[in-house]
N, C-alpha and C positions, 0 to 999 in steps of 0.2 A: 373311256375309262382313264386312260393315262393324262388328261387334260384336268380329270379329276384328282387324279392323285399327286397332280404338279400344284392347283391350287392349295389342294391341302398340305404339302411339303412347305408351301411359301405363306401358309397362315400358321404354322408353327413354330416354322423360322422366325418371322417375324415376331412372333408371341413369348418364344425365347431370348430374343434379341431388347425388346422392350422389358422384361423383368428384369434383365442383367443390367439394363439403363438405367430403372427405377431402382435396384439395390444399390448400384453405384452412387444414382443421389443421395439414397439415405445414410449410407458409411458418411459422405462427403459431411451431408449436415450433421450427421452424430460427432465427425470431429470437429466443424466448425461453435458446435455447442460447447463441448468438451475446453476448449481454447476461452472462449467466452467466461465459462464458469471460473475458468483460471485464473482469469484477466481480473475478472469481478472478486476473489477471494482477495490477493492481490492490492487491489485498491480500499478495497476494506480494512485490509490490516493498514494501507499508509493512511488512512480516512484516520483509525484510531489513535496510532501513535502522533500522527497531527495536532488532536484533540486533547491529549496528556501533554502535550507541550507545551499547549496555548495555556490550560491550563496551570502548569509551571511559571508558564511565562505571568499569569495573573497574580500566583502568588508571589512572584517577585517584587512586580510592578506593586502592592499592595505594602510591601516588608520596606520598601524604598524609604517610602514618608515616615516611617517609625524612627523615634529619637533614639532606641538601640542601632542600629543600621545607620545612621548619621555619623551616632560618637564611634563605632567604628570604623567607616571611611575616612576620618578624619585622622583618628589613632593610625590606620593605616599607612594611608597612601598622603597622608598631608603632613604627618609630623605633629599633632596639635594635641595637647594634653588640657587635661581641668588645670585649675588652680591648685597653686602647693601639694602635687603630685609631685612624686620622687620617681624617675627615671633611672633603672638599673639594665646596661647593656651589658650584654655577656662577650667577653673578649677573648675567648676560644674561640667563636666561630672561622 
């Protein structure tokens, strides 16, 4: 009888020992999901603001070749006026 109640102590054991191993993998994998879904929200938001940029950037590339966008680079950073334009600089600054 006591051989029988040693097996049975040691198929319990064992039986408790194995669930506590199987919950411990599924915590493990619930955080490694967890971390993943993060990862993935994450790269979605840099996936979109990427895409508003590119976009941005298309509008620009588009605004470039326009003759307004010309004559102002020009006005700007070049110095360059129409013809028989009058030029008034402000001399406070």
């Amino acid at each position: 009888m006591r051989i029988l109640k040693s097996k049975k102590f040691y198929k319990n054991l064992f039986i408790i020992a194995l669930a506590i191993y199987i919950l411990g993998i599924f915590i493990s994998q619930q955080r490694t999901l967890d971390s993943y879904k993060n990862n993935q929200e994450y790269y979605a938001k840099q996936i979109q603001e990427q895409i508003e940029y590119k976009e941005s950037l298309l509008a620009k590339k588009e605004s470039l070749n326009s003759s307004e966008y010309i004559e102002e680079v020009a006005r700007e950073k070049l110095d360059m006026y129409l013809p028989n334009e009058k030029i008034y600089i402000d001399q406070d600054k």
